[in-house]
N, C-alpha and C positions, 0 to 999 in steps of 0.2 A: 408344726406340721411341715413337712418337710417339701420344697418347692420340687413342682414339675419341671425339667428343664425344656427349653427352648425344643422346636423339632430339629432336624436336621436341613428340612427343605422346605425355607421361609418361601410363600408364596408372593412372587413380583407379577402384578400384572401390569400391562403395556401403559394404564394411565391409572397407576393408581392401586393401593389395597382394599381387597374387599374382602369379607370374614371368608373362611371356611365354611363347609355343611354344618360343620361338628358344632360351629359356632353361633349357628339363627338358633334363636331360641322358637319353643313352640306359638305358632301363631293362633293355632285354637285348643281349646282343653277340653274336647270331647270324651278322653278317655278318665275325666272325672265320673263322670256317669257310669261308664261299663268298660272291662278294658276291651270287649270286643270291638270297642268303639277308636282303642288307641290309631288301627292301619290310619284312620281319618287323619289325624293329625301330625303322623308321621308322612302321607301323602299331598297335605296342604303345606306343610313346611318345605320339605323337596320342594314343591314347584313353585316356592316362593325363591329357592334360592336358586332355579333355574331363569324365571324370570328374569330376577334382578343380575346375574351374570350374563343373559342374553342379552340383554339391555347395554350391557358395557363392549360386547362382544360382536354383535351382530353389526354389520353392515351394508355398504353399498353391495355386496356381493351377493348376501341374504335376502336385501330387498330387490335385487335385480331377480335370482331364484324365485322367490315367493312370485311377484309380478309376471314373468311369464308363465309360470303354471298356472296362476289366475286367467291371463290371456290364453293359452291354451282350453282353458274350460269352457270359459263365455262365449269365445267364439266357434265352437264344437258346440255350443248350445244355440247361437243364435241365429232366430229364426224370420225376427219384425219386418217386415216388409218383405220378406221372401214369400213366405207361406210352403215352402217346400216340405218342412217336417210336418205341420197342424194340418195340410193336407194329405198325409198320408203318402207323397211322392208316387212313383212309378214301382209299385210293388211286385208288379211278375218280373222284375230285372234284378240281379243282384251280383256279387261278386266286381274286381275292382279292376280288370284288365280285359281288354277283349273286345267285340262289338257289342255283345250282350251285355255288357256292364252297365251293373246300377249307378254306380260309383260316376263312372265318366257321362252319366248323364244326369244327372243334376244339374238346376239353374246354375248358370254361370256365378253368381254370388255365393251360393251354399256350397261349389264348388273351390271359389277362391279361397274363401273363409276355413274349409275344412281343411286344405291345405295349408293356410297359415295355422291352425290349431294344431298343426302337427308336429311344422317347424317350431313352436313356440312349445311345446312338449316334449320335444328331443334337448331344446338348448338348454332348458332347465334340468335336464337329468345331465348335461355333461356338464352344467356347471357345479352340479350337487356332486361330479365325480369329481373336478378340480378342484372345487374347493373340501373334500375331505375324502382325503388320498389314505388313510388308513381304514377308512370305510365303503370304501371301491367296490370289492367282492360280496359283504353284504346288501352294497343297493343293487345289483344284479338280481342277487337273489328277492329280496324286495319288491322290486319291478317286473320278475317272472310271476310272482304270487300275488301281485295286484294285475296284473294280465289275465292271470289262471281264473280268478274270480271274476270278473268282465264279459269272458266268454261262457263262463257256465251260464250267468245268469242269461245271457244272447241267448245258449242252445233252450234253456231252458222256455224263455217266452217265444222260442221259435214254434216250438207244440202246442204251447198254450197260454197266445197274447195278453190274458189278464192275469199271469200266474203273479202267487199261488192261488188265486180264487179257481173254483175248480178244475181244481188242479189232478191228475193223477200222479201215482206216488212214483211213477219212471220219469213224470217232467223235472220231479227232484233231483236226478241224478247229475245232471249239469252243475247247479249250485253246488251240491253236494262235495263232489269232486274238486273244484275252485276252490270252497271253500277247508280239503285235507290238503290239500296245497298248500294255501297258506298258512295253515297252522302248521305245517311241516316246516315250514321255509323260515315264517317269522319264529315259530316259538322254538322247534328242536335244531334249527342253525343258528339264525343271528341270533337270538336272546342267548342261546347256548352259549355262542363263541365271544358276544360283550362280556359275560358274566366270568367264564372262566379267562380271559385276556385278563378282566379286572381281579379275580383270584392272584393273578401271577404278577400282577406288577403290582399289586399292594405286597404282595410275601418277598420279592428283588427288588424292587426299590425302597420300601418304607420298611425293612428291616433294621430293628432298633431291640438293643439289652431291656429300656422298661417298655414293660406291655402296655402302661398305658397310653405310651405315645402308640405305638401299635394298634392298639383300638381306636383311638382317635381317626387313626388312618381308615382305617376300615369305617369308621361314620363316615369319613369324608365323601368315602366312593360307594355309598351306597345306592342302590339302584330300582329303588321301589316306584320312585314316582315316572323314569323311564321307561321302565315296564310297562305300565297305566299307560303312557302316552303310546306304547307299542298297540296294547290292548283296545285301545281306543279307534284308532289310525285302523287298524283290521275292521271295523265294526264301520268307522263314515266310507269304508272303501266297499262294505256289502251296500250301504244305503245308494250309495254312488251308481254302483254298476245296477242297483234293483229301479231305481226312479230313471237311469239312464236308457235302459233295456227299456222298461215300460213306457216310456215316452215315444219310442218307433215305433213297437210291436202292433199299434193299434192298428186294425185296419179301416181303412175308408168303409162310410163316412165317420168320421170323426167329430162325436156330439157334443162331450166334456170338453175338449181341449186337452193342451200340453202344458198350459204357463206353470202351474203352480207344479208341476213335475218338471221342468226344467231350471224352475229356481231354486228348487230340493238338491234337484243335480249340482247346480253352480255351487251351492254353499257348501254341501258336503263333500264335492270336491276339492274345491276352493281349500278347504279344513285337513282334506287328507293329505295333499302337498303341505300343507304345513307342521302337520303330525309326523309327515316321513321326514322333512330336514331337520327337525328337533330330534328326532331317532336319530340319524348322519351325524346330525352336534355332539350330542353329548358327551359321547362316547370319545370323540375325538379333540373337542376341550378338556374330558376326565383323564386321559391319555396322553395329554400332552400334544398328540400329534407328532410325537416324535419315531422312531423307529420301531413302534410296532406294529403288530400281525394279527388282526382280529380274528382269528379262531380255535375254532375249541380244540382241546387236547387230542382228540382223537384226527381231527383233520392235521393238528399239528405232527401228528405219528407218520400221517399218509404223505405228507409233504417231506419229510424230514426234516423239518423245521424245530421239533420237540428237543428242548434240553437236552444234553448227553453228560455222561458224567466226565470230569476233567482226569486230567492225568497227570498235572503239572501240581506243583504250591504256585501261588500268588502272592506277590511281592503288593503289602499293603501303600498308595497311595494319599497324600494328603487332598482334601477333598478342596483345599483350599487352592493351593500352588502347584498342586503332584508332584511333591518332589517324595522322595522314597521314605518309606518310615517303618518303627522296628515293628510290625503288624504281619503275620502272616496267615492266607488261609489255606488247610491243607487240601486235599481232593474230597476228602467225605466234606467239606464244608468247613470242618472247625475252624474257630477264628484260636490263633494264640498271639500272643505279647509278648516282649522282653520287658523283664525287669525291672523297674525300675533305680533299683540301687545300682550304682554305677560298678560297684564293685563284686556283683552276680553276672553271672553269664546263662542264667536260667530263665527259658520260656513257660507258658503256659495258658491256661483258658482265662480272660480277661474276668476279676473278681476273686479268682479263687487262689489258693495258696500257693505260692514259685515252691517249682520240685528241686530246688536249690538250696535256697535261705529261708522257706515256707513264709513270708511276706506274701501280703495281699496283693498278686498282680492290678495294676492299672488297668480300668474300665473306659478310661479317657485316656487317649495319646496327645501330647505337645509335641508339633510340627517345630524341628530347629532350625528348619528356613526360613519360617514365615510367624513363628511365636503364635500358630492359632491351634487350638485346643477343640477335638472330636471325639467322640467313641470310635471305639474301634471298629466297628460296621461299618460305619461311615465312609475308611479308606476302601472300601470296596465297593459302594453304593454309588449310582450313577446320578445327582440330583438335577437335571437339567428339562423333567417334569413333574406334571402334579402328580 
């Protein structure tokens, strides 16, 4: 049986190798039973190998991230010894500037605190911008559609404080709205623009003669269990903004309480900051984090940023040393070779017959600088990510 060779682009991590996707094997065998049962196993695997990379991955950066958006929650939640929210506050006042403002009148503690919840809410979104600079434009949009949904459900229990309980079908419209926002935002932009970023850098970077290293690639960057965690995140951000709205909306007097809707709040939010930096990660651990451009083709057309076809050949590189080698690729793409007999002066498509001396072109080139041995793709391939 004839051996697979080696890929092209050995994975180095910072402290150590850890398998590929392609290489966890399945953790459960659900799809013994029914295959409709396989997504299960193929979504329990993903997030086994997301884990175990987060774990080698994640740090002080991640946990200073997660931490303040936690303190942003809790303290935008809490209430114990104030009593400002579980009393229903000064409700014929509202709006955040003015003398009429609700906002500036608030205890002096629900006041301090709100303000720390907000600082502690910004620093975490700039440090989710610094630390993942090829996901920039996405958390924008992100954080418009986790806003968008916040305020529908606001308008919404503005009509009707115990919505949806009787509810009519115009208090809907607030939710409603928020929530085509964010399915605009998260599923037809970012999911859009991960998915085809990751289309383009598996087909230019992990371009290779056998296909089955090319599939392998393609296991590697699959994106099922991201997705999930996208779908997810959308769903603790309705629970979020439904238990957070409904925790104010009540009016005086106030007979149930707040606690167990504001510990609803805390956790589901607490959950969705952590669902949205796993979204930021992935994509830019799967990515490299090198010089790419998270969007889809078509923003890629509006930008000018889309491919253009070349007009030059390209003088084939050694992936090793770069120093120059007989590899060339022409403007439609084709790769050709020289030769290998020393004594042809005939090119061609690496495998197939020289239009010379009809010998099998070389598939693999030998570097005479450096004595190391690639396909020919290779000298054109950029390996310096996953």
């Amino acid at each position: 049986m004839e051996e697979v060779p080696e890929p092209l682009e050995v994975e180095k991590f910072r402290d150590g190798d850890i398998p590929r996707l392609s290489e966890f094997s399945n953790v459960t065998s659900f799809g013994k039973w029914s295959n409709l049962l396989l997504f299960l196993d193929t979504l329990i695997t993903q997030f086994t190998f997301h884990v175990s990379t987060s774990r080698k991955f994640w740090g002080v950066s991640e946990a200073m991230i997660l931490a303040l958006s936690s303190a942003s929650v809790i303290l935008g939640a809490w209430d114990y010894g104030i009593g400002e929210l579980s009393s229903g506050g000064d409700w014929s006042r509202g709006g955040l500037f003015g003398d009429e403002s609700g906002f500036l009148r608030l205890e002096d503690w629900s006041l301090m605190l709100s303000l720390l919840s907000m600082m502690s809410w910004l620093s975490a979104i700039v440090l989710m911008w610094i630390r993942y600079p090829i996901m920039r434009e996405n958390l924008v949009f992100l954080v418009v559609a986790m806003l968008a949904v916040q305020l529908g459900y606001i308008y919404s229990h503005a009509a009707s404080p115990d919505f949806p309980i009787e509810s009519d079908l115009s208090d809907w419209g607030g939710v409603a709205m928020g929530n085509l926002v964010m399915v605009f935002l998260a599923l037809f932009v970012v999911h859009r623009a991960v998915t085809e970023t990751r289309d383009i850098h598996v087909e230019e970077k992990h371009a290779h003669p056998d296909p089955r290293l090319v599939d392998k690639a393609w296991k590697d960057h699959r994106l099922e269990a991201w997705s999930g965690s996208l779908a997810v995140w959308a769903i603790m951000i309705n629970i979020m903004s439904w238990t957070g709205a409904q925790a104010v909306s009540q009016r005086p007097p106030i007979e149930d309480g707040i606690f167990g809707l504001s510990v609803a709040y805390v956790i589901s939010g607490i959950l969705s900051f952590f669902l949205l930096m796993h979204i930021l990660w992935y994509p830019h651990f799967m990515l490299g984090g090198g010089d790419h451009t998270i969007q889809s083709s078509r923003a890629r057309e509006v930008s000018g940023s889309s491919p253009v076809a070349r007009k030059e050949t390209l003088q084939g590189l050694c992936p090793v040393c770069g120093a120059e080698t007989p590899v060339i690729k022409k403007p439609s793409g084709q790769i050709e070779v020289h030769c290998s007999d020393t004594d042809c002066s005939g090119w061609g498509i690496p495998g197939e017959a020289c239009i010379s001396c009809a010998k099998d072109l070389p598939m693999r080139m030998r570097c005479e600088k450096c004595g190391s041995s690639s396909s020919a793709t290779s000298h054109f391939v950029k390996t310096d990510a996953w």
